[in-house]
C-alpha positions as CSV (number, residue, x, y, z in Angstrom):
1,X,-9.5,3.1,-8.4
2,X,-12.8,2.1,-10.3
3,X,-16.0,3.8,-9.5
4,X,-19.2,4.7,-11.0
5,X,-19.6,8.0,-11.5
6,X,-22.9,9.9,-10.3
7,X,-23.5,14.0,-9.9
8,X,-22.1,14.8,-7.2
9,X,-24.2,15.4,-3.3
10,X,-23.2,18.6,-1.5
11,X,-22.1,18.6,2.3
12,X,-21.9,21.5,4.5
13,X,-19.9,20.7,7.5
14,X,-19.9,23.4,10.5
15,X,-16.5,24.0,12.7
16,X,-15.1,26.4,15.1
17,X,-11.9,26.2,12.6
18,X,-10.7,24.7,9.6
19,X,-7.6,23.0,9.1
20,X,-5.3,21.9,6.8
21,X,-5.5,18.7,8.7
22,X,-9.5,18.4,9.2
23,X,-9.7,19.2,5.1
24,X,-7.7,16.3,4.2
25,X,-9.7,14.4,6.7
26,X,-13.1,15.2,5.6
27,X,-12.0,15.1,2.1
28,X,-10.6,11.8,2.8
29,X,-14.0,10.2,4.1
30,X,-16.7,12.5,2.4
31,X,-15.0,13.4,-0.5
32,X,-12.7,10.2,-1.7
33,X,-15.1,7.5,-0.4
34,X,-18.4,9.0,-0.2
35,X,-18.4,11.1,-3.4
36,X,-20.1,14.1,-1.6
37,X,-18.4,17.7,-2.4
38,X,-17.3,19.3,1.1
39,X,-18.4,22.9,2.3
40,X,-17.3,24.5,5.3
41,X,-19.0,27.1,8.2
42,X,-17.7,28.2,10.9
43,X,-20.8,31.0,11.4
44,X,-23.2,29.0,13.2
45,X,-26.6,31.7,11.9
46,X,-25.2,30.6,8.6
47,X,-24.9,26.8,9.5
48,X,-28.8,26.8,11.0
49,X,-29.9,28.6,8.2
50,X,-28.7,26.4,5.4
51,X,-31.1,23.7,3.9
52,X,-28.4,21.7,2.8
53,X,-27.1,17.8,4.2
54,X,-25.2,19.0,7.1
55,X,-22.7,17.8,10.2
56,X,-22.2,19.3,13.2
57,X,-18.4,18.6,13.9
58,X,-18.5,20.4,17.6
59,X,-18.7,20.0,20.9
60,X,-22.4,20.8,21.2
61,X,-25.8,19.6,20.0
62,X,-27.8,21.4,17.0
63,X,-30.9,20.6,15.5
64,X,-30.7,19.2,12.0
65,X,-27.9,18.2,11.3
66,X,-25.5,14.7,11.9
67,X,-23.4,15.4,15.4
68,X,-19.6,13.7,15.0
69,X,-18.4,15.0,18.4
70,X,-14.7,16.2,17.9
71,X,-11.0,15.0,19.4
72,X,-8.3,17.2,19.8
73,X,-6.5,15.6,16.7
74,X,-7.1,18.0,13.1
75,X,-7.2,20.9,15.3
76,X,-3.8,20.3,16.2
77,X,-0.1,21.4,14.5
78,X,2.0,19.2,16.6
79,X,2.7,15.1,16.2
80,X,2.3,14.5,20.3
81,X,2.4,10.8,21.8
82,X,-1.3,10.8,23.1
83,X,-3.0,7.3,22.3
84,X,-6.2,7.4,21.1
85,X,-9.4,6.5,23.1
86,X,-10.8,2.5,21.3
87,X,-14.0,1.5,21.8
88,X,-16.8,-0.5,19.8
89,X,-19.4,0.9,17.8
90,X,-22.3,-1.2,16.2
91,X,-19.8,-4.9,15.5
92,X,-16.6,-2.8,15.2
93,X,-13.5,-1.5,16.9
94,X,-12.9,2.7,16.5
95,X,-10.7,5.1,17.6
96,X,-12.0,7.6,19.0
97,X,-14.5,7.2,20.8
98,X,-17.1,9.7,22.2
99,X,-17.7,9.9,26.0
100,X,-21.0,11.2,25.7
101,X,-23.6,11.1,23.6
102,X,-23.3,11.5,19.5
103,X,-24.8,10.3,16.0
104,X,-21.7,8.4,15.0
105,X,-20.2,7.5,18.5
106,X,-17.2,8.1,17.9
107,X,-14.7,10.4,15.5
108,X,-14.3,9.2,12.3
109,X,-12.3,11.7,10.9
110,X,-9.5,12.5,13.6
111,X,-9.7,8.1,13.5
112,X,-9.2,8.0,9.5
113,X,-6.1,10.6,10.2
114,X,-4.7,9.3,12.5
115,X,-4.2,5.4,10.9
116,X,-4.2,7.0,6.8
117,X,-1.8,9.8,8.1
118,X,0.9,6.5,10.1
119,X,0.7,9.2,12.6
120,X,2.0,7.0,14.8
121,X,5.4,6.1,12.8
122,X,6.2,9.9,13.4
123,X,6.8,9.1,17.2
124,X,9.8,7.2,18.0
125,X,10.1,3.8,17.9
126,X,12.3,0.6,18.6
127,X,13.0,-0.1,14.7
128,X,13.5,-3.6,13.4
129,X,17.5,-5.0,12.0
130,X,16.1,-3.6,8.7
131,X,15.2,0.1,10.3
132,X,11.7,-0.6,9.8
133,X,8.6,-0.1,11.8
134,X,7.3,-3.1,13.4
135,X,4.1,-4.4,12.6
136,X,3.9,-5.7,16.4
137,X,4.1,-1.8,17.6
138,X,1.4,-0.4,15.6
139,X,-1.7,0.4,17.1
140,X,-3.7,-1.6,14.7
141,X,-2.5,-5.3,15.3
142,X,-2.5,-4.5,19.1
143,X,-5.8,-4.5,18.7
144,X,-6.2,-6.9,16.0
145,X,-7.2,-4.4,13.4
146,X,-4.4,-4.7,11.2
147,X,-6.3,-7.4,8.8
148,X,-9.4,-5.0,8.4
149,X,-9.6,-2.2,6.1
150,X,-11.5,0.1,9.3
151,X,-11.3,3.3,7.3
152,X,-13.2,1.6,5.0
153,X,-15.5,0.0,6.8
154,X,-16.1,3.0,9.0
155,X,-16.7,5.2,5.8
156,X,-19.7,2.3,5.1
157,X,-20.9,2.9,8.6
158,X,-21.1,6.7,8.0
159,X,-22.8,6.4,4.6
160,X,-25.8,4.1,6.0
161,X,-26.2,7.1,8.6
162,X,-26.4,9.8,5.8
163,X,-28.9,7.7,4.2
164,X,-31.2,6.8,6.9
165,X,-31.1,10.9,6.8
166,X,-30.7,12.1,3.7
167,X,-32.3,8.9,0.9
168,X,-32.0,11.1,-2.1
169,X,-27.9,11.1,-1.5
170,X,-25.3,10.6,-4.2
171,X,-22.9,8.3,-3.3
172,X,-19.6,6.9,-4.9
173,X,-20.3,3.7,-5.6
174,X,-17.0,1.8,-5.9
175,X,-16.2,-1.2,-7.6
176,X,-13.7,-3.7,-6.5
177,X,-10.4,-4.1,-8.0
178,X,-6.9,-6.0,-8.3
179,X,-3.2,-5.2,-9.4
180,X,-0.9,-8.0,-9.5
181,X,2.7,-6.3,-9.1
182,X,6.3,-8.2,-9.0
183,X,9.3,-6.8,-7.6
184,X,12.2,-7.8,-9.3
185,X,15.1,-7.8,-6.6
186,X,17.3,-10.3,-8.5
187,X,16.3,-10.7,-12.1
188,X,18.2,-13.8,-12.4
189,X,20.3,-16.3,-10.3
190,X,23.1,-16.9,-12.5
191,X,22.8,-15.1,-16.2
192,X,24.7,-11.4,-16.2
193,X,26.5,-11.9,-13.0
194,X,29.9,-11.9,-14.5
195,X,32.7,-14.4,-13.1
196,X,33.4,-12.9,-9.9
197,X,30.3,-13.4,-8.5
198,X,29.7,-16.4,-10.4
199,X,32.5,-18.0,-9.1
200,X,31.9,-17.0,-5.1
201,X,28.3,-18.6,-5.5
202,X,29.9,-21.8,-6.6
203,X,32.6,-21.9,-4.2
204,X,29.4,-21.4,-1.7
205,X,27.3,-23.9,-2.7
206,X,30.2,-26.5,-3.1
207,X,30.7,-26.0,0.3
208,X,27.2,-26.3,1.4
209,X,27.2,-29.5,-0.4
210,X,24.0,-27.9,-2.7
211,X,25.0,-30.2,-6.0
212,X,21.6,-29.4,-7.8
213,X,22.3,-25.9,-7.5
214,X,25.5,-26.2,-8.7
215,X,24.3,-28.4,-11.8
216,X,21.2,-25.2,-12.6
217,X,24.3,-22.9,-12.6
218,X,26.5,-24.8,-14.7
219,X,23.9,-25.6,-17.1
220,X,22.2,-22.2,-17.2
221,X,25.4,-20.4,-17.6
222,X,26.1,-22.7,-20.3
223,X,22.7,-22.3,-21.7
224,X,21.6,-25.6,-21.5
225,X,19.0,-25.0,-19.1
226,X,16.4,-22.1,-18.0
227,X,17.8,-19.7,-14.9
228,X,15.1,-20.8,-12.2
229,X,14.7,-16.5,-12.0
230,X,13.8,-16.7,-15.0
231,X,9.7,-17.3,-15.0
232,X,8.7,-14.2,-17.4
233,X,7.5,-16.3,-19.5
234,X,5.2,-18.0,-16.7
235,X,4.0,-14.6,-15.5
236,X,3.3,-13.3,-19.0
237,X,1.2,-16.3,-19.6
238,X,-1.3,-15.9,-16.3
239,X,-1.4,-12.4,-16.8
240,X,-2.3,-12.3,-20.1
241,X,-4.8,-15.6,-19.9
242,X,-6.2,-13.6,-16.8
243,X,-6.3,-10.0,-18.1
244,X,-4.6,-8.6,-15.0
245,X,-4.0,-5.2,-14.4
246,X,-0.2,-5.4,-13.8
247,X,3.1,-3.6,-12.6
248,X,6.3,-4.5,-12.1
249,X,9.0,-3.0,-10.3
250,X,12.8,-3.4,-11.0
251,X,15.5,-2.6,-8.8
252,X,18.4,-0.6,-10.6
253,X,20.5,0.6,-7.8
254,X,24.1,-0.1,-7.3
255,X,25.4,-3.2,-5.5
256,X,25.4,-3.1,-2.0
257,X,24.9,-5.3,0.9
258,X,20.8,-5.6,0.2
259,X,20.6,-4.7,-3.3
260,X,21.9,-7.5,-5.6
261,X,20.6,-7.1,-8.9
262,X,22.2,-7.2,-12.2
263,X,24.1,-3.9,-13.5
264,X,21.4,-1.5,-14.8
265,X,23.8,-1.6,-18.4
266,X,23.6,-5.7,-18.5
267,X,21.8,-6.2,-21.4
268,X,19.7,-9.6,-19.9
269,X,17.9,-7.2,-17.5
270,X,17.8,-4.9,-20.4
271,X,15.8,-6.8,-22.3
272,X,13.7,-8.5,-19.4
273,X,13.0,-4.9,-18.4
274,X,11.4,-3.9,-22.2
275,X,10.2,-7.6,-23.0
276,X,7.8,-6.5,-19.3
277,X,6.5,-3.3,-20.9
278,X,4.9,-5.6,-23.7
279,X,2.0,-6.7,-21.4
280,X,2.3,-4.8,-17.9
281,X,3.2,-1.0,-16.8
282,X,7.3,-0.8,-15.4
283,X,8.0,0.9,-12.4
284,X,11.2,1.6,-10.3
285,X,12.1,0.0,-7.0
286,X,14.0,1.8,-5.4
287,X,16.9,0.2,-3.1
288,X,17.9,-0.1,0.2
289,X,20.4,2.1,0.2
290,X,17.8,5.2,-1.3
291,X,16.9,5.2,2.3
292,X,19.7,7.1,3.6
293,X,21.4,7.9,0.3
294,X,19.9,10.6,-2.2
295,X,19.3,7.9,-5.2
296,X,15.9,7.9,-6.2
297,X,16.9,10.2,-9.1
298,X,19.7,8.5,-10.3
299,X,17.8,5.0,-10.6
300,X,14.5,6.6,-11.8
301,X,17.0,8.4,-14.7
302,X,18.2,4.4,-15.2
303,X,14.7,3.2,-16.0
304,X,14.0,6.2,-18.1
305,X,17.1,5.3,-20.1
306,X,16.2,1.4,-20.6
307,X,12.3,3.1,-21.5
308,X,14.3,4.6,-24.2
309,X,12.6,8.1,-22.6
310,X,9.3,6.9,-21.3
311,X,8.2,8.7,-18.2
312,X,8.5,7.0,-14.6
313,X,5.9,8.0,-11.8
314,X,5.6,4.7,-10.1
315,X,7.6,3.4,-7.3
316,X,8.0,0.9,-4.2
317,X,10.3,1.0,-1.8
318,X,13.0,-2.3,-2.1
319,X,12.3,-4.1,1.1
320,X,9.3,-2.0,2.3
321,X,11.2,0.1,3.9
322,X,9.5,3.4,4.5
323,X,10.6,6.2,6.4
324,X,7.7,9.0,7.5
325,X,8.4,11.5,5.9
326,X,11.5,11.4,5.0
327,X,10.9,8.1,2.0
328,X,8.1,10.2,1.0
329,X,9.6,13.2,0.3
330,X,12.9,12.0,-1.7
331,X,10.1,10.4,-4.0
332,X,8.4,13.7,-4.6
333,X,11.6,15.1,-5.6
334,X,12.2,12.3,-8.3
335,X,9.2,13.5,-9.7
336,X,7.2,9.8,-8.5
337,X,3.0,10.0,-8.3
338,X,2.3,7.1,-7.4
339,X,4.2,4.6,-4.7
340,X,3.5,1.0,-4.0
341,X,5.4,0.2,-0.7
342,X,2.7,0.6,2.0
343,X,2.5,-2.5,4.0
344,X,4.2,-4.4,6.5
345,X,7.0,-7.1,5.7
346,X,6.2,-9.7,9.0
347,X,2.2,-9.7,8.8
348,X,-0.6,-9.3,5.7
349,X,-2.8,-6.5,5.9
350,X,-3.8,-2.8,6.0
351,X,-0.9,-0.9,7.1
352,X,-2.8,2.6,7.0
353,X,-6.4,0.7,8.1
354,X,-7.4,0.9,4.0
355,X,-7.6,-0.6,1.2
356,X,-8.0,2.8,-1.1
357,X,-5.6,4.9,-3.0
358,X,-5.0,8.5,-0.8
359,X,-2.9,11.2,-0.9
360,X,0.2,11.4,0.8
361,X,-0.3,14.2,3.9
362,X,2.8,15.3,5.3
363,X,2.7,16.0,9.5
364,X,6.0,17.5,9.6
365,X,4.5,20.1,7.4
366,X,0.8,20.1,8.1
367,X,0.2,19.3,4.3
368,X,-1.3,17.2,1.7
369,X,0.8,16.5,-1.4
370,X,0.4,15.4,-4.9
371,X,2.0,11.7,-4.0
372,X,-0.6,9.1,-4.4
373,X,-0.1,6.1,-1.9
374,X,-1.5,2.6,-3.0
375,X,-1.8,0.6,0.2
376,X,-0.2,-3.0,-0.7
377,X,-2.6,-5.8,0.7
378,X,-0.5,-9.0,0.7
379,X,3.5,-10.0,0.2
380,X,4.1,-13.8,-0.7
381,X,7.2,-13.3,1.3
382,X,5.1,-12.4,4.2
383,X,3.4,-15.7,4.5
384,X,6.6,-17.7,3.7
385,X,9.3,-16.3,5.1
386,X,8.2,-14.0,7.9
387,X,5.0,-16.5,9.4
388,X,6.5,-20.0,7.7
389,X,3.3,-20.7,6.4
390,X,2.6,-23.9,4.0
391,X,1.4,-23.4,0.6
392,X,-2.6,-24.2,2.0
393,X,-2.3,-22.5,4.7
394,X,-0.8,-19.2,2.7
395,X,-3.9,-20.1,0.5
396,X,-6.4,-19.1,3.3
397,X,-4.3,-16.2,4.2
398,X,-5.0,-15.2,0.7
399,X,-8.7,-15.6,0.7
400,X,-9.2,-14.2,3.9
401,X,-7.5,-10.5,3.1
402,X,-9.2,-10.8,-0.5
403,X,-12.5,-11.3,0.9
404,X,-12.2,-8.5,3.5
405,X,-11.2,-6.1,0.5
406,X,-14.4,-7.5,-1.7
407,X,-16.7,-6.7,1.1
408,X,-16.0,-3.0,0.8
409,X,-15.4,-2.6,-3.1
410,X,-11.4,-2.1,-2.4
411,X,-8.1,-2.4,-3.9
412,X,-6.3,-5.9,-3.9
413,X,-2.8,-5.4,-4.8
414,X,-0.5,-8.6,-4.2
415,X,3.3,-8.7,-4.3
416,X,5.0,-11.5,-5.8
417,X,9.1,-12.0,-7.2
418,X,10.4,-13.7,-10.3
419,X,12.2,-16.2,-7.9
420,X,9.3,-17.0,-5.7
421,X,7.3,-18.5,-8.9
422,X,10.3,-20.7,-9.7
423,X,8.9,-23.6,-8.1
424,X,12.3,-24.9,-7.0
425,X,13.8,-24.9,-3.8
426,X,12.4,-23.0,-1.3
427,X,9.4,-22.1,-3.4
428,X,8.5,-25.8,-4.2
429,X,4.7,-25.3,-4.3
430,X,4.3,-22.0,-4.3
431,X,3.1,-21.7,-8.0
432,X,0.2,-23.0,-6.7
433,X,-0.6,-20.4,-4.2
434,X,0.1,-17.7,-7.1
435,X,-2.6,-19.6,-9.3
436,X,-5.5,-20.0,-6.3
437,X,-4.7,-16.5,-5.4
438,X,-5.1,-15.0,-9.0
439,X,-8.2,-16.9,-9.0
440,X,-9.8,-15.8,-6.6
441,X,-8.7,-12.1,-6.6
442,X,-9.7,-12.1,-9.9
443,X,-12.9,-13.0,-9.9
């Protein structure tokens, strides 16, 4: 994530105790967004006596210093089913808020946990047929926060306090971004699917009466014509003409019910996979059946193998699916830094409440790990398949969740699919939406 770098502001911060949780949330919001470097006290002589920028996270009033009055939350071990107080501060929704009287109105930090932290997909919950968490049960689009980054915006809110304060701060100041990333689930339609399942698809479509899909698979098969998967050629073109930071993420696991792609040893994907580490970065996406199966290793070893030994630290999760904390944890072990999945399948926006990279924290364990999460902003399959939107209507989806990211110097990171820029079938006017969207994220 871009930022301009400046020396660094100091913060002391007084509390009755520090934990692992309240670092990571203070660190979080003073030290990831702000830019300030964090210092604690929990000996309140000491606290008064200091000259430096200070809050007061405690239940009482002292002089000099920025009151955040404290919930229950970070001084907590346990994941317990309470629901958060919501209010409205200033033009805003919070969680959090203070019943009496404080600087902020409400607690940022035990708020920014609790949505960056999906404390909530820790309790139990009614999953969808995928064995997802529902968008519709999170706390955030019940309260029609899930298309605005909040931690984000509160972090603003707490920054123009500091200042009114404290003029001669040092702040982050963060400059907006974009990574265009495809998943490729099925690299293409027809080419490397050998006879068997060549054949099934064409007794399929015969049935269904589909005659131009049965011509594209005659002729591509006979190499007459393109494989409608096959748009790497498109995608090259507007990423290169564009200058976009891009990834891509193949699937490599073995066959199974959800996870369709060719054999990692066919030679098309083979190729596709190092013709895509020309011009973008190559990730794995790990399948479906990683999710209740230990994998990860196994298809991360695959890539590494097709790299030809290049290291693999990227990942997202094939359909979205995330598991808390278990998903998390199997991707540590594979040795992944950075993932990609974060973000709901039936509804665009911010999953965690941001729309900045943070570190993974653990509340099984009480503990913040090396694992870097990149909060995905927008799916094209969202808008198409999940809200059966039209290709204008998808547009102003589009703008709407890029302009919300602009406004607080975020991360955009879209998620598109080889077949979904074909332009045919299903996807008839959909390149369109790709173009509009490229434009106006990156600008």
């Amino acid at each position: 994530m871009g930022y301009l770098p400046l020396q660094m502001s100091k913060i002391l911060v007084y509390t009755s105790i520090v934990t692992e949780r309240l670092k990571y949330a203070f660190n979080l919001v003073l030290n990831d967004q702000l830019g300030l470097e964090v210092f604690y006290s929990s000996n309140l002589n000491e606290f008064n006596a200091a000259g430096d920028i200070k809050i007061n996270y405690s239940l009482g009033a002292l002089e000099n210093s920025i009151h955040i009055k404290p919930s229950k939350l970070l001084f907590e071990r346990d994941i317990n089913e309470a629901i958060p107080n919501i209010g409205s501060v200033a033009d805003f929704k919070v969680l959090y808020k203070s019943d009496t009287a404080c600087d902020l109105g409400f607690d940022i930090f035990a708020a920014s946990f609790y949505l960056v932290s999906r404390y909530e997909e820790y309790l139990p919950f009614t999953p969808d047929r995928f064995g997802r968490y529902r968008a519709e049960d999170s706390l955030a689009y019940k309260h029609d926060l899930l298309k605005i980054p909040s931690v984000n915006i509160w972090c603003e809110f707490l920054k123009e306090k500091l200042q009114r304060y404290h003029p001669k701060l040092n702040f982050k100041v963060r400059k907006y971004e974009y990574i265009c990333t495809l998943d490729i689930d099925n690299a293409f339609a027809y080419k490397g699917k050998g006879l068997v399942r060549n054949l099934g698809g064409l007794i399929k479509d015969t049935l269904a009466g589909k005659v131009s899909k049965i011509f594209n698979r005659v002729m591509a098969l006979l190499n007459l014509k393109k494989d409608p998967f096959d748009t790497y050629d498109f995608q090259e073109k507007v990423i290169k003409e564009n200058n976009l930071q891009s990834i891509y993420f193949f699937l490599l696991g073995n066959y199974g019910p959800f996870d369709k792609n060719l054999d990692h040893r066919c030679q098309s994907l083979r190729s596709i996979i190092r013709r895509c580490r020309m011009f973008a970065q190559v990730a794995i996406h790990p399948s479906f059946a990683s999710n209740s199966k230990a994998t990860n290793q196994v298809e991360t070893a695959r890539l590494v193998e097709i790299l030809e030994g290049e290291s693999v630290t990227k990942s997202r999760q094939h359909y979205l699916k995330v598991t808390f904390p278990e998903t998390y944890a199997a991707l540590i072990t594979a040795g992944i830094k950075e993932d990609y999945t974060l973000g709901h399948a039936s509804i665009p926006g911010f999953r965690a409440g941001i729309c900045t990279p943070f570190f993974f924290f653990n509340l099984k364990t009480n503990q913040v790990t090396d694992l870097k999460i990149f909060p995905l902003s927008i799916m094209e399959g969202t808008l198409k398949q999940y809200l059966n939107l039209s290709p204008d209507k998808a547009i102003e989806e589009y703008r709407k969740i890029i302009d919300e990211v602009k406004k607080v110097n975020g991360l955009f990171i879209s998620l598109w699919h080889n077949d979904s820029l074909s332009d045919k079938y299903e996807w008839k006017g959909w390149r369109r939406v790709f173009f509009e969207m490229v434009r106006l994220a990156a600008n």
